[in-house]
N, C-alpha and C positions, 0 to 999 in steps of 0.2 A: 504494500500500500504506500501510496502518496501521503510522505507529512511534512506541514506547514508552519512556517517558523517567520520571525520579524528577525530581518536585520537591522538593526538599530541605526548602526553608523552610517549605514545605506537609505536609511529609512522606503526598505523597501518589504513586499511579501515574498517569500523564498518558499521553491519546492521543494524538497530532495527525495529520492526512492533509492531501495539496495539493488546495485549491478549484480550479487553474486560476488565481487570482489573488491565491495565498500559502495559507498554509497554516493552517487552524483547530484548535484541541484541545479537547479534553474531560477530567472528573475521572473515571477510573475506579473508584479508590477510596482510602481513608484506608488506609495503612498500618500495621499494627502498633506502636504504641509499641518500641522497642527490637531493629527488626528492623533489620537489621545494612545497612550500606551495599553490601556484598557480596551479598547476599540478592536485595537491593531492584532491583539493576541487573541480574541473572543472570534473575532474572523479565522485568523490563522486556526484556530481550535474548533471549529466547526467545519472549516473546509477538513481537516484530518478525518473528522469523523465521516464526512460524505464519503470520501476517499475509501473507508474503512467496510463501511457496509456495502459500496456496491463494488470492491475486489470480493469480498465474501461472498458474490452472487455466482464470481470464479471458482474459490475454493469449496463453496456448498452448491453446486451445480443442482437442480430439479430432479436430472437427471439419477443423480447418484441416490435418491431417499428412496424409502422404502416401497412410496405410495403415491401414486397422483388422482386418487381420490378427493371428491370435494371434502373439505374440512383438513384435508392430510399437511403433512409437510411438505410434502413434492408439491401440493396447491401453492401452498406460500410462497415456498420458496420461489417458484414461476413467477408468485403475482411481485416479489421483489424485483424481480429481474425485467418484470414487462414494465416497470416504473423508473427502465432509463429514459423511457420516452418522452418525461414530462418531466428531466430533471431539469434542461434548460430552461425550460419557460418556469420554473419554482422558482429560478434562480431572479429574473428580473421581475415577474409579477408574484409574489409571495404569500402566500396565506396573511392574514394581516388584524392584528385586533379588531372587534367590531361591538360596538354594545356590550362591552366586558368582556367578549366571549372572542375566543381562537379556536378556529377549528385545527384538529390536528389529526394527523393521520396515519393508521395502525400499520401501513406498509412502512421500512423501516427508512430504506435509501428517498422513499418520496418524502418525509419527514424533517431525513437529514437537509434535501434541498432547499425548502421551504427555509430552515434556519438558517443557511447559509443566505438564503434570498432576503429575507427580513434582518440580519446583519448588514447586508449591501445597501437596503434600503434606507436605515440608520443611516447610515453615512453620507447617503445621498449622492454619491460622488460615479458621475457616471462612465469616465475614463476607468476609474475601478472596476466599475461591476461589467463592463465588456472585457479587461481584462484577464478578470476573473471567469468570465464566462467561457472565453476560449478554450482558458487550459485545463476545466474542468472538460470541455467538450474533449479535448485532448488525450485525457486521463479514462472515458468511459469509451473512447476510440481504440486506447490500448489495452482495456480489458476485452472488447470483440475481438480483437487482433489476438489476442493471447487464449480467449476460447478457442477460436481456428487453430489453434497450435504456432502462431507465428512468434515468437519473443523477441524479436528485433525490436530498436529504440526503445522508450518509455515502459515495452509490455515484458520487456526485461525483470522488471523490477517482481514479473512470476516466479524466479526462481527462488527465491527467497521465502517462496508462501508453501503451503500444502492444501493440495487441492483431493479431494475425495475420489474423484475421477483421475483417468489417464489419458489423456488423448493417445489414438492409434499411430497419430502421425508424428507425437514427441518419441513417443517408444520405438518407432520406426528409425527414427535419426540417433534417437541414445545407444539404439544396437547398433548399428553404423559406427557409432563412436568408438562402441569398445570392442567392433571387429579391427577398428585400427590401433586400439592399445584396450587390451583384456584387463586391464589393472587400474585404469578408468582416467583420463585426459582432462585436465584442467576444464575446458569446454562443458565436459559433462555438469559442472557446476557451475556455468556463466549463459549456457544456451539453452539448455533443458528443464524443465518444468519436474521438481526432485522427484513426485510419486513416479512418474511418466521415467525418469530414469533410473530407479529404482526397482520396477518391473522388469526392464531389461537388464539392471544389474544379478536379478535374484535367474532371471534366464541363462545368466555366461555362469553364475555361481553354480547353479546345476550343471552347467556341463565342463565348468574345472575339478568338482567335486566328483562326478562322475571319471576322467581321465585319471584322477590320481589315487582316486577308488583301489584304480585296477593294477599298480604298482605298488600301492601298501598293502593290498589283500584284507582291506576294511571298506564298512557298510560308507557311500556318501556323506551319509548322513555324520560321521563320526570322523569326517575329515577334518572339519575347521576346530573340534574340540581336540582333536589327536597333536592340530600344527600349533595350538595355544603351549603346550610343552616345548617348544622350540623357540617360539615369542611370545611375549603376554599379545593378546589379541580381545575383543570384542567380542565371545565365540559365542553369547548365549542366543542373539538374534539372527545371528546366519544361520545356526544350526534348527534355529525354529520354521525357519521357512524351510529349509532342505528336506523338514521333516514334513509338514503340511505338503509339498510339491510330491514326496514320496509315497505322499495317501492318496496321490491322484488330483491334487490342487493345480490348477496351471500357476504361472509367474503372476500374472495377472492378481487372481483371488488371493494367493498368500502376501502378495503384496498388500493390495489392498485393504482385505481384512484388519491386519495389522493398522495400518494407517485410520482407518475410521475407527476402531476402540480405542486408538490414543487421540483422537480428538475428539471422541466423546468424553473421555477424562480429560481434557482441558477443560474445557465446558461442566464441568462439576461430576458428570455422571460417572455412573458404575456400572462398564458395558456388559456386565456377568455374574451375576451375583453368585448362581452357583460355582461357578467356578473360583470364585473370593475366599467363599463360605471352605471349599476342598481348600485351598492356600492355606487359610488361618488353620484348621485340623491340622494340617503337616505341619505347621509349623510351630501348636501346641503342642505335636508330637514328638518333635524335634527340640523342644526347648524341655522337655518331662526327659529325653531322656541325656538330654547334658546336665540338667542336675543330677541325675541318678548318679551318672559319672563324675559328676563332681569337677562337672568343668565349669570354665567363663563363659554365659549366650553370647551368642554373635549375631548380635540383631543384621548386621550385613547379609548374613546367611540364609534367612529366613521366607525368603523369595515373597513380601506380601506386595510385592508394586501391583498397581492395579493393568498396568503395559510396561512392555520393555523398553519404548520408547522414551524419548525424552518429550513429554506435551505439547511441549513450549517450539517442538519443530523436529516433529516425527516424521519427514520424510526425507529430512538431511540428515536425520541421525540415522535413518534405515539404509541409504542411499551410503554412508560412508562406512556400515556395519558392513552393506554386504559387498561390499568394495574390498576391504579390510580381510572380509570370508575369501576372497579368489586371491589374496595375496598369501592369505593363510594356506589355503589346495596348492603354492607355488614353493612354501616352505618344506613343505614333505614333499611335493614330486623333486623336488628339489636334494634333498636326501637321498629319495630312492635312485634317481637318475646318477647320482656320484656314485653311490654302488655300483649301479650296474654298468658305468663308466669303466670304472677301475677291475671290475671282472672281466668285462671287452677288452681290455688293455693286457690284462695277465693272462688270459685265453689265446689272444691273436701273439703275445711272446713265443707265448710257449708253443704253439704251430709254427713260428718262424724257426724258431730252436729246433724245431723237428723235421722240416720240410725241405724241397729242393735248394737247392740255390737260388738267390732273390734276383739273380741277371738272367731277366726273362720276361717276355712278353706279359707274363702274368705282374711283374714288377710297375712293366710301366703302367697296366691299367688301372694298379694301386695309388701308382704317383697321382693318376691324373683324379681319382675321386676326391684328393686334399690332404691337409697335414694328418696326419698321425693323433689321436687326441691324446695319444701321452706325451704329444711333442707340445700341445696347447696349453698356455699359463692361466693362472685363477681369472683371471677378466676371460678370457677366452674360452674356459670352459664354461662360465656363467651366461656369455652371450650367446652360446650355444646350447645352454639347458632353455634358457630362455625362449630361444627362438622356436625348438621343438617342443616348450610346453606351450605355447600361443598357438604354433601348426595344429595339435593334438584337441587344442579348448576350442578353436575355431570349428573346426571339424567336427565335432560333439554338439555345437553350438547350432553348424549347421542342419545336423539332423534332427534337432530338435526346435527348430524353426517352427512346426506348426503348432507349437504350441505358445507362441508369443504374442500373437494376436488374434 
């Protein structure tokens, strides 16, 4: 979202929104000579709020509720969304007192406009309120623009949000991303839309945890908790999806899922109660029988988070969990690949040690496949594990395309 700030020394109104790699602003407009510092920040502080509820029409899409029944959420939510139509004109013609009374109105973005409209009108200043008008028009241009999936200029400022939904066509372009680096590209974070990249991060994760699978001779599933013994890692949330995707969830649903019960706990709720209710048991069980033993509780340990996410921006914490999880599938094929390095090395000696003489046609066809990998230095064997576990994930990746969208 767009928020709005007084610069003083400027005596101007300032935009700014987050790129994904901080946050840029703009001059909306020069302020009246002698408008009051009171004025100036009640303005600035109601434009935020328009800003606030109609990106929220992004991240709580109609689309994604349960229901588009009359009375439902999905109703609302739509009627929020059909009330960009009439944010401009709230903006210069305003609800306005009248015989005591202000009508106000229960849609929340046509509400917000109205106050932002009846602050312009305060002021009376009408160089302002056309400036203001633009770049509100601006701001509700770059949230359609960021619905269609485009985040270019201003609709940038999506990456930074969580949206309930995915669009087909950010997920499209984030797997593009991490067919060109499986370990995930600055971009992924400056051009993608995080739930939307986050789908296709949990896509490559299933299939690096699949390739490394088959070189530790363990479940997927037990990949990223196996590579956490080699680096501390983030392992509880990539192995939860691995796990849902292995009950037959596509990337899509395990993502998702995840993402709407941590932003129903933003939002105060309790996406599960029975499932709360089994957490606090285990973890009465778990604390009965450390007294038994006569230990210290470890309230850390006691797993009662209501999501494993962070609330405050669960789809960048999932987004860098399961990022985190294919660098983890990279630590242990990683491992197993120097073994089996170093056995191709001590195998193909000891055939040399055994076999004809090396001046021979067979020699040269040797030269010409490349070095020797017991002749290749630590950087050299690394680029080269590397290279063949990205050949090996892409390929995995590949076959499992139809389940990405």
């Amino acid at each position: 979202m767009t928020r709005y700030a007084v610069d003083r020394s400027r005596n101007a109104l300032i935009a700014s929104w987050n790129t994904g790699v901080g946050d840029t602003a703009a001059v909306v407009a020069d302020l009246p000579a002698g408008m009051s510092s009171h004025d100036a920040l009640a303005l600035a502080r109601a434009l935020t709020r328009l800003s606030e509820v109609c990106w929220r029409c992004y991240t709580h899409p109609a689309s994604a509720a349960g229901s588009q029944d009359a009375g439902s959420e999905g109703e609302r939510r739509q009627a929020e969304r059909d009330a960009f139509a009439v944010v401009l004109t709230a903006l210069t013609s305003p609800n306005l007192p009248s015989d005591g009374y202000l009508a106000r109105s229960f849609v929340r973005v046509e509400e917000a406009a109205h106050r932002v409209g009846r602050a312009l009108h305060a002021l009376g200043a009408a160089e302002l309120t056309t400036r203001v008008t633009i770049d509100v028009a601006a701001e509700l241009a770059a949230i359609e623009q960021a619905e269609l999936g485009n985040l270019a200029e201003r609709a940038r400022q999506a990456v930074a949000l969580t949206r309930e939904d995915a669009s087909p066509v950010q997920v499209a372009q984030a797997n593009n991303l991490l067919h060109g680096d499986p370990f995930g590209p600055e971009t992924l974070f400056t051009e993608i839309d995080p739930a939307a990249a986050a789908v296709a991060a949990a896509h490559w994760l299933d299939a690096a945890a699949a390739v490394t699978a088959e070189y530790a001779g363990l479940p997927a599933t037990q990949i990223v908790v196996e590579a956490d013994t080699i680096e501390a890692l983030p392992h509880e949330t990539p192995t939860l999806v691995l796990e849902l995707m292995a009950d037959g969830a596509s990337p899509r649903q395990a993502v998702m899922s995840l993402i709407r019960e941590a932003l129903r706990v933003a939002e105060g709720e309790i996406p599960d109660l029975a499932q709360l209710q089994q957490r606090i048991s285990a973890a009465e069980r778990l604390l009965a029988q450390w007294r038994e033993d006569q230990r210290e509780p470890r309230l850390d340990a006691l797993g009662l988070r209501l999501t494993p996410l962070d609330p405050a921006r669960p789809a960048l914490d999932l987004l860098e969990d399961l990022l985190s999880g294919i660098r983890g599938c990279w630590l242990l094929y990683a491992e197993y690949a120097t073994e089996r390095d170093e056995t191709d090395v001590s195998q193909k000696k000891g055939s040399d040690a055994e076999g004809p003489d090396a001046e021979g046609p067979d020699a040269e066809d040797s030269a010409a496949e490349g070095p020797d990998v017991g002749d290749l230095d630590e950087e050299g064997w690394r680029e080269r594990r590397i290279a063949s576990f990205f050949a090996e994930v892409r390929q995995a990746a590949a076959a499992r395309r139809d389940r990405l969208l």
